[in-house]
C-alpha positions in Angstrom: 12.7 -20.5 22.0 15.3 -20.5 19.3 14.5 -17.2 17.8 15.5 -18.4 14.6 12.8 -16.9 12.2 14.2 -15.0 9.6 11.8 -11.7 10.5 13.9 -8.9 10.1 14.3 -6.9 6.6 17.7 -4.5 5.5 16.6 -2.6 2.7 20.4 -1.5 1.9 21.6 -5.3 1.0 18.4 -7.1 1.0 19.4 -9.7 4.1 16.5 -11.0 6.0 17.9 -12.0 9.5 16.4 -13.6 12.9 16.5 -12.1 16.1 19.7 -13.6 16.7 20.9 -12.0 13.5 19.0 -8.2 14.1 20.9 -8.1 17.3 24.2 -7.1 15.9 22.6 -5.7 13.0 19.9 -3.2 14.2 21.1 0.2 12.5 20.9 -1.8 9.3 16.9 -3.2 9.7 14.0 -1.1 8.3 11.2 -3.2 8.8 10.1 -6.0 11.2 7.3 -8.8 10.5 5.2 -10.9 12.9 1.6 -12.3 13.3 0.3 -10.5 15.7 -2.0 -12.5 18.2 -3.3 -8.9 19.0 -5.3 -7.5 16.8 -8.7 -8.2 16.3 -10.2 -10.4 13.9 -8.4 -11.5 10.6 -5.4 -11.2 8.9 -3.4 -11.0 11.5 0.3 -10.1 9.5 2.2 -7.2 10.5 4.9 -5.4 9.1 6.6 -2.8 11.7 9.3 0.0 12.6 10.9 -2.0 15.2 10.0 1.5 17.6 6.8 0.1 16.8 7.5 -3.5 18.4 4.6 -5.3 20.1 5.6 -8.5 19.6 6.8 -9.4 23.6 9.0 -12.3 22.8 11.6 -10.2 21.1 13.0 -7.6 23.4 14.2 -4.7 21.6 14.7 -2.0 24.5 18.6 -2.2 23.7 18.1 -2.1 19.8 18.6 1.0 17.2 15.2 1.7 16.2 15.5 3.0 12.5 12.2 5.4 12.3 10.9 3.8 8.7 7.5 4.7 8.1 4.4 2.9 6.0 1.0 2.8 4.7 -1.1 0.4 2.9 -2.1 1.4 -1.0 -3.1 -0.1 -4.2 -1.7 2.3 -6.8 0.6 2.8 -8.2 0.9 -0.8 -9.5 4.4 -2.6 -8.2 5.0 -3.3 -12.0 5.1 0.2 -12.5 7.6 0.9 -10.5 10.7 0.7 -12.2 13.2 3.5 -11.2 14.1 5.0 -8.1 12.0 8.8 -9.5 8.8 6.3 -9.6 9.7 4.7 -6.3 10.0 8.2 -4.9 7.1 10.1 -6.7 4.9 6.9 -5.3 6.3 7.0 -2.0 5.7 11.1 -1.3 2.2 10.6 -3.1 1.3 7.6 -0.5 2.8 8.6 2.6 1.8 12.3 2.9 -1.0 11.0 4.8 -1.8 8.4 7.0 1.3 7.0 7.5 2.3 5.1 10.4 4.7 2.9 12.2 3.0 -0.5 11.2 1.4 -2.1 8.3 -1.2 -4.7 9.7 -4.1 -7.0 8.4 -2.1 -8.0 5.7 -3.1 -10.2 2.9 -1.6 -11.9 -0.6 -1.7 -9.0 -2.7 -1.3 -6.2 -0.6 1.5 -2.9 -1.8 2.8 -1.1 1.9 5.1 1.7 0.6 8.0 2.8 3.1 10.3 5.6 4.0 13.2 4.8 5.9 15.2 6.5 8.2 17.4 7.3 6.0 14.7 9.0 3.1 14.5 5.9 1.2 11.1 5.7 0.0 10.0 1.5 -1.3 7.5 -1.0 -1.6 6.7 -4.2 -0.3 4.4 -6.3 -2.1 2.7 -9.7 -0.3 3.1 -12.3 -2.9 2.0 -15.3 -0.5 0.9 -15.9 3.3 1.2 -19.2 4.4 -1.3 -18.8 7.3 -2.2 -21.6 10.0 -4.3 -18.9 11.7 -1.7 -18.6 14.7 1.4 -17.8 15.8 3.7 -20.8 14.7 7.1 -21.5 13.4 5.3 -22.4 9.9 3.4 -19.0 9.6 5.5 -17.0 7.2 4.4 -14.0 4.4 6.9 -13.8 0.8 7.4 -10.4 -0.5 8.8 -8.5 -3.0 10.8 -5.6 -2.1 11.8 -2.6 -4.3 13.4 0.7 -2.7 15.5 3.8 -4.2 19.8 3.0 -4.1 
């Protein structure tokens, strides 16, 4: 297996690297993503801290594992977020409960706000899943990411 999946998100600079990548990079990635063959019934998209890693063809036992934090929410709107004070008063609001170490059953449409490690507080938004209802090199999600500089 080539590895070669470009599943690994830096919040900093916006790079999206592969395992190969992540490797010499881990201090840098926030957030991980894979279809996860584990969990029960449908969607099966997850978005992860990689201490939260579960996907077993991608050992991570010798990787930094940033502690970023998320939960799933629907307000407020990703248009609405348009400095890093909305960003912030969003994230605190979102994540002062329920938050956890993986954002699963992800669909088109879907807001996760983040901390990171470092007290960054974002938001992803799933624009598009291409889904083929497995694990395959074709199975990918598009998002939108905005987080506070």
């Amino acid at each position: 297996m080539a590895k070669s999946n470009k599943s690994f998100f830096v919040s900093t600079s916006g790079d999206v690297l592969s395992f190969v990548q992540g490797a010499a990079n881990a201090a840098l990635i926030d957030f991980g993503y894979f279809f996860d063959t584990t969990t029960v019934g449908a969607p099966k998209h997850t978005i992860y801290a990689l201490g939260a890693n579960k996907f077993a063809p991608h050992d991570l036992s010798s990787w930094t594992k940033n502690a970023t934090v998320f939960k799933k929410a629907s307000s407020p709107a990703f248009s609405a977020l348009t400095s890093g004070g909305s960003l912030r008063a969003a994230g605190i609001s979102n994540l002062a409960s329920g938050a956890t170490t993986t954002a699963n059953a992800l669909a088109s449409g879907n807001l996760v706000y983040f901390r990171t490690a470092a007290g960054k507080y974002g938001c992803i938004q799933i624009n598009f899943i291409n889904d083929f209802g497995a694990m395959q090199f074709q199975t990918y999600i598009n998002i939108d990411v905005k987080v506070q500089k």
